[in-house]
KENUKOL-105257 format. One record per atom (N, C-alpha, C): x, y, z; chain. Coordinates in Angstrom, 2 decimals, padded with zeros to 5 digits. Example, Ala and Ser with C-alpha at 12.3 -4.5 7.8 and 13.67 -1.06 7.14 Angstrom:
       u       v       w c
  013.19 -005.69  007.80 A
  012.30 -004.50  007.80 A
  013.20 -003.30  007.80 A
  012.85 -002.25  007.08 A
  013.67 -001.06  007.14 A
  012.90  000.03  007.87 A
end
This chain:
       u       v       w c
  025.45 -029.29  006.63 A
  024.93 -029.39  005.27 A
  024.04 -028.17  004.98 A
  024.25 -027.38  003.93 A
  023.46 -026.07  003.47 A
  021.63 -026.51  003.62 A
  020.90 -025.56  003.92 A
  019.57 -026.05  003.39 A
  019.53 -026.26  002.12 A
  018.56 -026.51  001.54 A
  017.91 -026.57  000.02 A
  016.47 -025.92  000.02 A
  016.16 -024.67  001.05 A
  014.72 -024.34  001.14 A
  015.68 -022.63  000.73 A
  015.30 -022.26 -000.22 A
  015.72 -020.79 -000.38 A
  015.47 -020.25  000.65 A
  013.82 -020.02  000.81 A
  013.53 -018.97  001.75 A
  014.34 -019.08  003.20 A
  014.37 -020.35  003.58 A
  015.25 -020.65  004.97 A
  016.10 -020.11  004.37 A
  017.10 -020.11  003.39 A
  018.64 -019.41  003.14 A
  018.01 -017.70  003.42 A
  017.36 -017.28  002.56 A
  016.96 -016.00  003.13 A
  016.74 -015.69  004.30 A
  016.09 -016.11  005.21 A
  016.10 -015.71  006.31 A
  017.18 -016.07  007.51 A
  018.15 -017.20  006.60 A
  019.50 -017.04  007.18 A
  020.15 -015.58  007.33 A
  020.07 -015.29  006.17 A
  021.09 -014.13  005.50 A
  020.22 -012.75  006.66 A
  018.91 -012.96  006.54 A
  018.24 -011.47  006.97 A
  016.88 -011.99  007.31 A
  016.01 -012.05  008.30 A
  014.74 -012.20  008.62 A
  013.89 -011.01  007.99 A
  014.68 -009.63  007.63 A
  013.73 -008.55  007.35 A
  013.55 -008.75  005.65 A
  014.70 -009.74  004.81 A
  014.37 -009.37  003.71 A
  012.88 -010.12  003.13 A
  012.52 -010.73  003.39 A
  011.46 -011.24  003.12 A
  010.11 -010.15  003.11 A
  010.47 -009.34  004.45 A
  009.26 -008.05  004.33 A
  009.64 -006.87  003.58 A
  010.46 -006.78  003.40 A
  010.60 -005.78  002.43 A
  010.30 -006.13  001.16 A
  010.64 -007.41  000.82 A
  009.90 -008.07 -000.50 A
  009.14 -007.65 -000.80 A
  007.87 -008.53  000.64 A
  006.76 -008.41  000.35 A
  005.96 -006.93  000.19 A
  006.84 -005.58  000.76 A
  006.31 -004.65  000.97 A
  006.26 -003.94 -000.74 A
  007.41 -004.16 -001.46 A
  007.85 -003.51 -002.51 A
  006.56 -004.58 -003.59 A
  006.30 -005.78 -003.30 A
  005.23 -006.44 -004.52 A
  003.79 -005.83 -004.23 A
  003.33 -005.24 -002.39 A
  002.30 -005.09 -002.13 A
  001.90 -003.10 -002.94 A
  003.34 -002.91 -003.44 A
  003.42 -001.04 -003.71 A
  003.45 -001.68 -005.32 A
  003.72 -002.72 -005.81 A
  003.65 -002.96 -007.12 A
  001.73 -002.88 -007.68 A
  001.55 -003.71 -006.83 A
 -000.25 -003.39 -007.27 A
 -000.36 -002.11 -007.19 A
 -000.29 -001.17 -006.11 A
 -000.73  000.31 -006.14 A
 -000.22  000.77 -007.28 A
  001.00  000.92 -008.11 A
  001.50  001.52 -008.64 A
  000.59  001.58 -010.46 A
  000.06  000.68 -010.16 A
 -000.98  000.51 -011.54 A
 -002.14  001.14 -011.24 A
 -002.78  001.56 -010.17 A
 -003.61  002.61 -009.77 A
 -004.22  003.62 -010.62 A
 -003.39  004.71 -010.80 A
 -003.77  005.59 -011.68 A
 -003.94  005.55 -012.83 A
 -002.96  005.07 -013.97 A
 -003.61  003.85 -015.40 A
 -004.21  003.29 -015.22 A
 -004.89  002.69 -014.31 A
 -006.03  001.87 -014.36 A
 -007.53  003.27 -014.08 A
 -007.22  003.89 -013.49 A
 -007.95  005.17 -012.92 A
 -008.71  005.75 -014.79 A
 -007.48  006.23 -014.87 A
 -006.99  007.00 -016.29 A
 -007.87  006.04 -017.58 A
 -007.91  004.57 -017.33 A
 -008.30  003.58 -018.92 A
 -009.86  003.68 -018.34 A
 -009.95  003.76 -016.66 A
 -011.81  003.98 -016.74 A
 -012.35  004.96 -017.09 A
 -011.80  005.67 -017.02 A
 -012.30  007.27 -017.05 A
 -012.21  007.30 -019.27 A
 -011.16  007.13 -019.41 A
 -011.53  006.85 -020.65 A
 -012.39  005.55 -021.75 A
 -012.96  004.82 -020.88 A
 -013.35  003.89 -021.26 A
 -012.90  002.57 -021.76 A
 -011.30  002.44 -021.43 A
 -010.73  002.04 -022.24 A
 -010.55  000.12 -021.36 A
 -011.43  000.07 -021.53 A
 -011.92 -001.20 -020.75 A
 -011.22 -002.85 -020.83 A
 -010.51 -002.64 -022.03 A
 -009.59 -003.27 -022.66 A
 -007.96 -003.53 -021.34 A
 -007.80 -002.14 -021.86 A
 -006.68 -001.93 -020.96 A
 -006.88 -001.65 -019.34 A
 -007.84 -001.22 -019.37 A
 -008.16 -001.48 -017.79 A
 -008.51 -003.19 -017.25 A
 -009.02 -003.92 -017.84 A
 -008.64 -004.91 -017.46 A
 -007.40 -005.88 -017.42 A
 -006.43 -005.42 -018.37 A
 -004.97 -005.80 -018.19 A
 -004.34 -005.09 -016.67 A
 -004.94 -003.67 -016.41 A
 -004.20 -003.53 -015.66 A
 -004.56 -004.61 -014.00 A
 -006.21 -004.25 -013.99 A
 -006.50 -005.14 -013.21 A
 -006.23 -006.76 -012.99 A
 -005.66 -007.31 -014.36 A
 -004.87 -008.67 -013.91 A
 -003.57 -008.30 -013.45 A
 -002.95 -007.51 -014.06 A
 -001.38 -006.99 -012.96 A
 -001.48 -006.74 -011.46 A
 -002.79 -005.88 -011.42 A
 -003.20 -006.17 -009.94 A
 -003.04 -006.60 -009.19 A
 -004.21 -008.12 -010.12 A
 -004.38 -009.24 -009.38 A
 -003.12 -010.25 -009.07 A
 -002.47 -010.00 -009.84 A
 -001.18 -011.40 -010.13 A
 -000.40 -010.34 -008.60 A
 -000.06 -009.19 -008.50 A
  000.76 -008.34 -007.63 A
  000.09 -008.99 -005.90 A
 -001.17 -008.74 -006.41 A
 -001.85 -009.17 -004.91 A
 -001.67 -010.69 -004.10 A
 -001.71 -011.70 -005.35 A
 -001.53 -013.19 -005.32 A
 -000.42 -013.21 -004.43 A
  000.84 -012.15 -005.48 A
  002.36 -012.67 -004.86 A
  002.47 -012.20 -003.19 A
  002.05 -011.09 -003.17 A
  002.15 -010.66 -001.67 A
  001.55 -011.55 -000.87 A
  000.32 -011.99 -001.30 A
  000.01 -013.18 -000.10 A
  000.32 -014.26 -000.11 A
  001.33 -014.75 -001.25 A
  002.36 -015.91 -001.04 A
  003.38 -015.55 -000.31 A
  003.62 -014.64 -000.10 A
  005.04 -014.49  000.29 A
  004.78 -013.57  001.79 A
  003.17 -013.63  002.01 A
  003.05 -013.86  003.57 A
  002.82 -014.49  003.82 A
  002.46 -015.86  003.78 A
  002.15 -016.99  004.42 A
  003.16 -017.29  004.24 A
  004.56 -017.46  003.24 A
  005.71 -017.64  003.69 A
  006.40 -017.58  004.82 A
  006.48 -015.87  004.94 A
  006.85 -015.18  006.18 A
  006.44 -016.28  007.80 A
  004.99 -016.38  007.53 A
  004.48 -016.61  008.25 A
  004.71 -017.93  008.95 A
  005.31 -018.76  008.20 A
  005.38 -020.35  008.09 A
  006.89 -020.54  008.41 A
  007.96 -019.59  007.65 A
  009.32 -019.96  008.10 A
  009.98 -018.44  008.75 A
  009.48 -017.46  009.40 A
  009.86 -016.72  009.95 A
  010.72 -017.52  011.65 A
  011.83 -017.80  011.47 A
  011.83 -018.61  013.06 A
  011.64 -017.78  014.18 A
  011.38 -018.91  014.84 A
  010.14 -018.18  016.67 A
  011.12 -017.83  017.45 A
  012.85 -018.34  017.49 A
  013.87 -017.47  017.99 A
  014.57 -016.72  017.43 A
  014.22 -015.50  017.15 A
  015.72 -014.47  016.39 A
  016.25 -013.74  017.34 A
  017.24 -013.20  017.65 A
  017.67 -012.48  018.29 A
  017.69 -011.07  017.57 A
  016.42 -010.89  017.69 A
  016.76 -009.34  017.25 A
  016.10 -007.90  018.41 A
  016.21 -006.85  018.12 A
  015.37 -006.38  018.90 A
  014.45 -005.81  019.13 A
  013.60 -006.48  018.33 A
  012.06 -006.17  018.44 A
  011.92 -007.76  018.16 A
  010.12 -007.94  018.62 A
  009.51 -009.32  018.89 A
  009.55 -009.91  017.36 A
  009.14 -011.32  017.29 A
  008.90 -011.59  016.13 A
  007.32 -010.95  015.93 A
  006.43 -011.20  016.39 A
  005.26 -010.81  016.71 A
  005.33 -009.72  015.96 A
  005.61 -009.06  016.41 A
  005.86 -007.28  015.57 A
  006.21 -007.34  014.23 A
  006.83 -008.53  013.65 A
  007.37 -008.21  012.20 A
  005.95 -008.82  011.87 A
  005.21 -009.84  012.58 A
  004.29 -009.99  011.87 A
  003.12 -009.58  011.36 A
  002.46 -008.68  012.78 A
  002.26 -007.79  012.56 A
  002.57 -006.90  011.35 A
  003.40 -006.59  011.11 A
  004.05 -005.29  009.83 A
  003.69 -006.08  008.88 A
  003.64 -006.97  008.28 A
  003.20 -007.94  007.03 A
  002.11 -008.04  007.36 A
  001.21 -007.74  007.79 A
 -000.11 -008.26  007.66 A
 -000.81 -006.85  007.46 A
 -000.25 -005.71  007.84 A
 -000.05 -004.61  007.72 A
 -000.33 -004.22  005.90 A
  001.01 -004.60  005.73 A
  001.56 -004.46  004.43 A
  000.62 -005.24  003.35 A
  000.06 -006.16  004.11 A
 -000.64 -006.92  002.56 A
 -002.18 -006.35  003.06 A
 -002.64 -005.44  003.61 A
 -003.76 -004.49  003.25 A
 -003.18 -003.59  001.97 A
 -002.22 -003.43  001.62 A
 -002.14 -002.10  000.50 A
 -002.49 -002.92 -000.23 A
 -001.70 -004.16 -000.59 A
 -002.17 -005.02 -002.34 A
 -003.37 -005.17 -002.07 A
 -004.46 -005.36 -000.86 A
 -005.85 -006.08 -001.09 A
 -006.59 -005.26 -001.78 A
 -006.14 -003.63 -000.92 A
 -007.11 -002.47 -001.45 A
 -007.18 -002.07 -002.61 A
 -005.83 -002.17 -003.31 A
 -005.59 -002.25 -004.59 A
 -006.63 -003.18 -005.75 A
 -006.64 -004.59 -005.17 A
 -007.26 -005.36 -005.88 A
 -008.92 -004.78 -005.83 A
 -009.43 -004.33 -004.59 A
 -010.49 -003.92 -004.18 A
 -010.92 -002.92 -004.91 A
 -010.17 -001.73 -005.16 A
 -010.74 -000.48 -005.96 A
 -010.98 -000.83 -007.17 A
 -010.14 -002.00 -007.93 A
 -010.54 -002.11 -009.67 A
 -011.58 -003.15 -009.48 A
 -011.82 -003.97 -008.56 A
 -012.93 -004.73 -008.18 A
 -014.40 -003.79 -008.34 A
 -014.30 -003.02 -007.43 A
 -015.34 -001.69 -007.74 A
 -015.80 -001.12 -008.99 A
 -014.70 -000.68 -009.34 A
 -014.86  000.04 -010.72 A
 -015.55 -000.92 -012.00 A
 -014.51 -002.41 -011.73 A
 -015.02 -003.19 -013.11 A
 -016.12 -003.67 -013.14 A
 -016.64 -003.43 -011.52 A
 -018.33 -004.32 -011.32 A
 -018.97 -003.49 -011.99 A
 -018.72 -002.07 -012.48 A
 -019.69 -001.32 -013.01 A
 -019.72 -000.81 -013.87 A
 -018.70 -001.12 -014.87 A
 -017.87  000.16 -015.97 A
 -017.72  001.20 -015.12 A
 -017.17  001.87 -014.13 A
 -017.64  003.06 -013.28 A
 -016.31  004.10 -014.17 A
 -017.24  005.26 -014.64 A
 -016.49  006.16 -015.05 A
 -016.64  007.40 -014.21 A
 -015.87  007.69 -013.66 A
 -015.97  009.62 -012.47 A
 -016.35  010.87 -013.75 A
 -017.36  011.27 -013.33 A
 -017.29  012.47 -014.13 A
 -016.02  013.71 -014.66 A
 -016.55  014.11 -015.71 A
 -015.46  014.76 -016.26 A
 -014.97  015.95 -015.07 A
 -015.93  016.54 -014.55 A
 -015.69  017.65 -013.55 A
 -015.32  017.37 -012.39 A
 -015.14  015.87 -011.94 A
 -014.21  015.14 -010.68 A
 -012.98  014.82 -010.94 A
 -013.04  014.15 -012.35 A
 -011.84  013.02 -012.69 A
 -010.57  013.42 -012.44 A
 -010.28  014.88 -012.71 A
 -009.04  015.53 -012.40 A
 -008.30  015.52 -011.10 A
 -009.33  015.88 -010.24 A
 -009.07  015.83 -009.01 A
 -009.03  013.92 -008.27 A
 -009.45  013.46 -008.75 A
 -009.48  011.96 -008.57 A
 -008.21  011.35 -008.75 A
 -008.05  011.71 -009.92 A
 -006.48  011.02 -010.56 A
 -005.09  012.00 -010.23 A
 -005.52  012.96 -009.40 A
 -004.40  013.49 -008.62 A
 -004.51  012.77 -006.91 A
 -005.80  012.82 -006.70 A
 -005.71  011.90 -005.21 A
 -005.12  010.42 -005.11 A
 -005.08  010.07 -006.20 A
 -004.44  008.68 -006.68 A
 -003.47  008.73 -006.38 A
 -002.69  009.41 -007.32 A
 -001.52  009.83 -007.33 A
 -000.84  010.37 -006.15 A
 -001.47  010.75 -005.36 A
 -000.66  011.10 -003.96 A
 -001.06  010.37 -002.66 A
 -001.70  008.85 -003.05 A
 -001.95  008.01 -002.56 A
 -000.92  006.63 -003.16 A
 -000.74  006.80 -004.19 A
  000.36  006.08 -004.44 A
  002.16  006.25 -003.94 A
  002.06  007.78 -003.83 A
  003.47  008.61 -003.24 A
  003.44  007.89 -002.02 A
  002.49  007.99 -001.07 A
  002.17  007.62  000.45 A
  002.88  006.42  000.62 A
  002.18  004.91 -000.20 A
  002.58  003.86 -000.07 A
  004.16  003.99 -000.47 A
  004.75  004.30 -001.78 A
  006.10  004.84 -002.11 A
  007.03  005.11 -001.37 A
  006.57  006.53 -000.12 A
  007.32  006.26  001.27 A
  007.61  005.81  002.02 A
  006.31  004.52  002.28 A
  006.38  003.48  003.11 A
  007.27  002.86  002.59 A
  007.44  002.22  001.47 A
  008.64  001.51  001.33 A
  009.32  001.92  001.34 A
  010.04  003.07  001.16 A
  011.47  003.50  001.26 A
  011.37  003.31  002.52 A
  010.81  003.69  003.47 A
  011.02  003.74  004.70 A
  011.33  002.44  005.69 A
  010.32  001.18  004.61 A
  010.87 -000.03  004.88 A
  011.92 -000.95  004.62 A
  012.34 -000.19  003.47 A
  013.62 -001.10  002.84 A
  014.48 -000.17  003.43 A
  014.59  000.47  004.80 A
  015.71  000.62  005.93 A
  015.76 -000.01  006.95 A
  014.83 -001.16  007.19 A
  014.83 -001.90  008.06 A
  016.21 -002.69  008.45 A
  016.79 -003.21  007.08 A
  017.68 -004.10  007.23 A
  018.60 -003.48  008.19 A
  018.98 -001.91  007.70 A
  020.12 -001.16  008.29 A
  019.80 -000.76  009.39 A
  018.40 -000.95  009.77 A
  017.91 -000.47  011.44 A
  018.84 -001.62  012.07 A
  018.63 -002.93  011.65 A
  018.66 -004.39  012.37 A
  019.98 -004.34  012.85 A
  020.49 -003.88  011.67 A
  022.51 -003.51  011.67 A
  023.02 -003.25  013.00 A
  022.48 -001.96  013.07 A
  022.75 -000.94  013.74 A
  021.93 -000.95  015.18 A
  021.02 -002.04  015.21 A
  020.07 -002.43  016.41 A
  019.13 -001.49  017.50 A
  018.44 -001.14  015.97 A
  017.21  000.43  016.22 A
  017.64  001.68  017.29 A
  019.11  002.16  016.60 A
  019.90  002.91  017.33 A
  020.46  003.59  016.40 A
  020.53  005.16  016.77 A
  022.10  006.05  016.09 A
  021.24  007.22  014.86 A
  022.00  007.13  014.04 A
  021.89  007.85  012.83 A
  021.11  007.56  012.04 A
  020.91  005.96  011.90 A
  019.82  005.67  010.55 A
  018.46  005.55  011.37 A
  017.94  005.47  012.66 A
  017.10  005.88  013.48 A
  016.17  007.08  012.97 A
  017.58  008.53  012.89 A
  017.29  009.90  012.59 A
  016.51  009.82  011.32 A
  017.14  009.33  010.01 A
  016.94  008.93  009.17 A
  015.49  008.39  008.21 A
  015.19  007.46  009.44 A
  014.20  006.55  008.94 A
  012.63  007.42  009.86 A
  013.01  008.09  010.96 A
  011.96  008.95  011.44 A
  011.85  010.07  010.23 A
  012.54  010.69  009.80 A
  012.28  012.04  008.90 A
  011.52  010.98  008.14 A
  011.89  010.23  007.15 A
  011.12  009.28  006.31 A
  009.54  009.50  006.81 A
  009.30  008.60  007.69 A
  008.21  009.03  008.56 A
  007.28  009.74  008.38 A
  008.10  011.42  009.07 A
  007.23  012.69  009.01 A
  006.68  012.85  007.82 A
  007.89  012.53  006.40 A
  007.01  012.97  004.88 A
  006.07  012.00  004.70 A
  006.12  010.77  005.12 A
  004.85  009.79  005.28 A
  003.58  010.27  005.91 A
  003.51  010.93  006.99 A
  002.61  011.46  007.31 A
  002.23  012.66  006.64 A
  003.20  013.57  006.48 A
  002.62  014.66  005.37 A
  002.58  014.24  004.26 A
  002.35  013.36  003.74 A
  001.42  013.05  002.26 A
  000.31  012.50  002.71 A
  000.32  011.52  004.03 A
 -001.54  010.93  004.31 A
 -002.25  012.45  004.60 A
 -001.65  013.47  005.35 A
 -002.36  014.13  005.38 A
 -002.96  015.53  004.21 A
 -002.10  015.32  003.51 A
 -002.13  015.56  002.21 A
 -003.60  014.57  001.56 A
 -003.76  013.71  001.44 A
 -004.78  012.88  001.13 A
 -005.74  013.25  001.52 A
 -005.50  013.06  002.77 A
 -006.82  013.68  003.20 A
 -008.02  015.22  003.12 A
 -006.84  015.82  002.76 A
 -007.43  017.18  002.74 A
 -007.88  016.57  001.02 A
 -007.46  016.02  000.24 A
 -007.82  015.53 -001.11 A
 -009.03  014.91 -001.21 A
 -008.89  014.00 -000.35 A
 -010.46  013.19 -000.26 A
 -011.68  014.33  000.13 A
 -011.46  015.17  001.69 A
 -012.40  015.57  001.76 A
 -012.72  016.97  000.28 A
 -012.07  017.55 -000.01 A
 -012.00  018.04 -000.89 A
 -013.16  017.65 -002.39 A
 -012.86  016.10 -002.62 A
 -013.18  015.36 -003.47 A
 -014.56  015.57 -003.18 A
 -015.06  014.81 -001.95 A
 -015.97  014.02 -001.87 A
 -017.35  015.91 -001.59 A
 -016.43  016.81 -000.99 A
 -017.33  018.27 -002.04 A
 -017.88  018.27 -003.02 A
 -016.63  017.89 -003.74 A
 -017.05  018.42 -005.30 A
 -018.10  017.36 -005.71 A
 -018.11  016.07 -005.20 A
 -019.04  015.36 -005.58 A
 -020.08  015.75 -005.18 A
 -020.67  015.80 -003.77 A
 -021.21  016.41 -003.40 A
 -022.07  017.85 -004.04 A
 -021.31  018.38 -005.11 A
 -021.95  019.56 -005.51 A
 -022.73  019.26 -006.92 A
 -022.34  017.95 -007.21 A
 -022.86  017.23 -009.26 A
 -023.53  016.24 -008.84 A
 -023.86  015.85 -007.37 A
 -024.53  014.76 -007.25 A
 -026.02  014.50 -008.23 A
 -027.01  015.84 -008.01 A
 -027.99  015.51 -008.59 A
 -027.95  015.14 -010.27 A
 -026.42  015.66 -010.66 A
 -026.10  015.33 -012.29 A
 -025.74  013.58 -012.84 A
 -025.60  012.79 -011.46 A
 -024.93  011.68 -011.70 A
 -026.77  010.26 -010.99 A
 -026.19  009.35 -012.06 A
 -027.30  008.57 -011.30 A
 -026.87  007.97 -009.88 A
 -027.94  007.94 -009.16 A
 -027.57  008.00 -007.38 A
 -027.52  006.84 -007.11 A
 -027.02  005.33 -007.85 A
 -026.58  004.23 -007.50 A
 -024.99  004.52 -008.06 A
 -025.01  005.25 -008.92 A
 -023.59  005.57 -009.25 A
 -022.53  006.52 -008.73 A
 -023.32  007.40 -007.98 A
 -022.70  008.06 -006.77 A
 -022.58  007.57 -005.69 A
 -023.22  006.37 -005.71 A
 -023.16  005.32 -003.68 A
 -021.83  005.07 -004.21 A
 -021.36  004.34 -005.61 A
 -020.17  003.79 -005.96 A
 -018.60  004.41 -005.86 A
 -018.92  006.06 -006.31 A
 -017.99  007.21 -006.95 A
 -017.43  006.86 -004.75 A
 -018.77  007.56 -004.24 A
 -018.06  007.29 -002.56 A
 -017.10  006.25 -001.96 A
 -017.72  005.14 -002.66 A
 -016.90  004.08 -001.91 A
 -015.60  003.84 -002.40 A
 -015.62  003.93 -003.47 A
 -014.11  004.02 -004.37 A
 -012.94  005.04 -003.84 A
 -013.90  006.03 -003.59 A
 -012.79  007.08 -003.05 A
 -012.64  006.54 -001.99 A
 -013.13  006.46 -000.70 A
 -012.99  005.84  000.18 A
 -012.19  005.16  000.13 A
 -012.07  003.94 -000.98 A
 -011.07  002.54 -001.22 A
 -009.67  003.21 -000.84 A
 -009.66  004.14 -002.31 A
 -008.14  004.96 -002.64 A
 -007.54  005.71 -000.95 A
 -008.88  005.86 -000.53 A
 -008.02  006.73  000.70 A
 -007.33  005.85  001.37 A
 -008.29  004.63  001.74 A
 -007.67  003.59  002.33 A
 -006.26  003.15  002.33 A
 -005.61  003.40  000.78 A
 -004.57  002.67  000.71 A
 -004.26  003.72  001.41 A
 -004.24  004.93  000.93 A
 -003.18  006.19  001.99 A
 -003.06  005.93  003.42 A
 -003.78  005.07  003.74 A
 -004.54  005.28  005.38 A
 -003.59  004.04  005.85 A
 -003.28  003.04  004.98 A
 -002.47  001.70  005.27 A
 -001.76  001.82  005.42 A
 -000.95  002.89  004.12 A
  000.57  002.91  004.53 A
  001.00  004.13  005.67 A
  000.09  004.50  005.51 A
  000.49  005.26  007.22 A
  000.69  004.29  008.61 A
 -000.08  003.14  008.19 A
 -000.51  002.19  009.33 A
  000.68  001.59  009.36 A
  001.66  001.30  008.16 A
  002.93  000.53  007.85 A
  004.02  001.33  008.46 A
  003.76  003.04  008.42 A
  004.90  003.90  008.81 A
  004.61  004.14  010.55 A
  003.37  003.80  011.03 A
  003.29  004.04  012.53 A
  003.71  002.72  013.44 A
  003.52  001.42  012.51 A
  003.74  000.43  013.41 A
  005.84  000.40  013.03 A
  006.27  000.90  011.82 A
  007.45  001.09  012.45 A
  007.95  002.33  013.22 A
  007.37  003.05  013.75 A
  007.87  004.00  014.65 A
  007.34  003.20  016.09 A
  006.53  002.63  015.85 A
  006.44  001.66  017.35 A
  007.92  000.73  017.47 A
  008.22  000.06  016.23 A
  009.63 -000.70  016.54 A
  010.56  000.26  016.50 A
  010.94  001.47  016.12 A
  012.10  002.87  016.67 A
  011.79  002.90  018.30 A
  010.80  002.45  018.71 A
  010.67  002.57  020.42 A
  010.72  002.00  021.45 A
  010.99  000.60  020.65 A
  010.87 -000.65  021.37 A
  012.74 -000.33  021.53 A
end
């Protein structure tokens, strides 16, 4: 007799599609990032809080649909890597939506607007903090065809190059952040100094996500090794 539990039918069909789901809803929050960046900086407080409920609703789904994972992932698959490890990677993955929710958390506690002589450079670090996570998923929605092919061959080759440009955009970030956190550094005495503890931590936030999905692209080069 068929189940009647979807997700069990899904994870009939594929144990990985469920994380790739969840990986592509956890890159849906990031992807509102920079419009949300863009409506603070312009004040536009209206629309920055729409974006921050898209956020929030993006963040909700990812952690429904890890405790999913979590609840009907079955404890025997024959695959070849542990289950352990996929779980790992989802728990992984739902740091990008948290941080997401976290940075407009920041911002809306304060009206926080970045000065005009940062903002540029801010809303480009965004932006290549959003690319980062971007790669991660591409890089994850090859999982299925890893599983195929049983973390062997050509799509192996494939999903490592993926990888390398994953890492050259975190490190790309990084030279952005420290970069950033200069220039702040040089207008500090122009900004009030409870509002510069804030401008830090925010950036910080944004790096974070860069820093996750690197964390998403290293724990699958641990399963390319297993």
């Amino acid at each position: 007799m068929p189940s009647s539990n979807p997700l069990s039918n899904l994870f009939g069909r594929s144990p990985i599609g469920p994380i790739q789901e969840h990986m592509q809803v956890a890159c849906e929050a990031v992807r509102h990032l920079p419009a949300f960046m863009q409506a603070a900086a312009d004040a536009d407080w209206k629309l920055a809080n729409e974006l921050n409920r898209a956020v929030n609703k993006a963040e909700k789904e990812a952690d429904k649909l890890k405790r999913s994972v979590r609840r009907h992932l079955p404890k025997s698959l024959f695959l070849p890597v542990p289950r352990s490890d996929l779980l790992a990677l989802i728990g992984i993955q739902d740091q990008v939506a948290n941080t997401a929710k976290d940075i407009c958390g920041i911002v809306l506690s304060r009206d926080l607007r970045f000065p005009d002589a940062i903002f540029p450079a801010t809303l480009e670090f965004t932006q290549t903090c959003v690319a980062t996570v971007e790669q991660a998923l591409n890089a994850i929605q090859e999982l299925d065809e890893l599983l195929e092919v049983g973390f062997s061959g050509r799509e192996v080759k494939l999903v490592e190059s993926m990888l390398k440009e994953l890492h050259r955009l975190e490190r790309q970030t990084d030279k952005q952040q420290f970069n950033l956190r200069r220039a702040l550094y040089r207008i500090e005495d122009e900004c009030k100094p409870v509002d510069v503890m804030f401008y830090y931590r925010t950036i910080a936030a944004i790096g974070k996500v860069a820093d996750t999905a690197e964390n998403v692209g290293n724990h699958l080069q641990i399963l390319l090794a297993k």
